[in-house]
N, C-alpha and C positions, 0 to 999 in steps of 0.2 A: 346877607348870607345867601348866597346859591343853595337851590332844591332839585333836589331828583325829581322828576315826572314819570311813573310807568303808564303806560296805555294799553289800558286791558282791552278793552275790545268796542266798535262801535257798531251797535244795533238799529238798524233802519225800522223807522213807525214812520208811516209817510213820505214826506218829507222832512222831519225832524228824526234825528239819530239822536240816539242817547250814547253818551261818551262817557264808558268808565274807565276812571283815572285812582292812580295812588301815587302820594307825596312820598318822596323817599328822603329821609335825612336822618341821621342819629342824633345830631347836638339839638334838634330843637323839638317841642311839643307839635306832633303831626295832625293831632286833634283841634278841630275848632278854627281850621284854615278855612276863608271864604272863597268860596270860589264861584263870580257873577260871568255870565254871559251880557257882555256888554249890549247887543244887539236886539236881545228878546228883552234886559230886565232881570232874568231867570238868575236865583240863587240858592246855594247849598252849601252845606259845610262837611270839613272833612268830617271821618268818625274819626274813633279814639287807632285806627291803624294808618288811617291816614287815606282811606277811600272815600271816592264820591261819584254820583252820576248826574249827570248835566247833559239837557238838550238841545242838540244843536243843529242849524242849518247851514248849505254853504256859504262860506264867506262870513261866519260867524268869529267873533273874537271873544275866546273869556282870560279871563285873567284869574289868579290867585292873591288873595291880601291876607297880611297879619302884621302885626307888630313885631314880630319877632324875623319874617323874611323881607327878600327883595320882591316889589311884584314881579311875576312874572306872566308875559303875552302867549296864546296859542291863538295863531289863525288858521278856521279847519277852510283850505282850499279842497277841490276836485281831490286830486290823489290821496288827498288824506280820510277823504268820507266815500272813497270808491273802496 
């Protein structure tokens, strides 16, 4: 099942940005999506709207898992963490 991704905003701390994201989907439970940065380790889970915030640097990759979607890949290049 395909998910909506919004990208609320990312925030510079150092070198690590924190990247806030919300799951967009009506048909399935938006809460309790994992969402790992493959590269740090770092994990979080959505809330019950489907928001989360994760740290990331460039050239990070995280991903989203559940039972219930498809995973889905973000790599944060240059452009995207400028």
């Amino acid at each position: 099942m395909e998910v909506g991704l919004i990208i609320k905003k990312v925030v510079m701390k150092t070198k690590i940005k924190t990247f806030n994201g919300q799951v967009i989907n009506d048909d399935v439970e938006k809460s309790g999506i994992v969402v790992i940065n493959k590269n740090s380790g770092g994990k979080v889970i959505t809330n019950k709207d489907g928001y989360f915030q994760i740290g990331v640097r460039l050239n990070d990759s995280i991903y989203l898992r559940s039972v219930q979607i498809k995973t889905h890949y973000i790599i944060f290049g240059s452009s995207f963490l400028s």
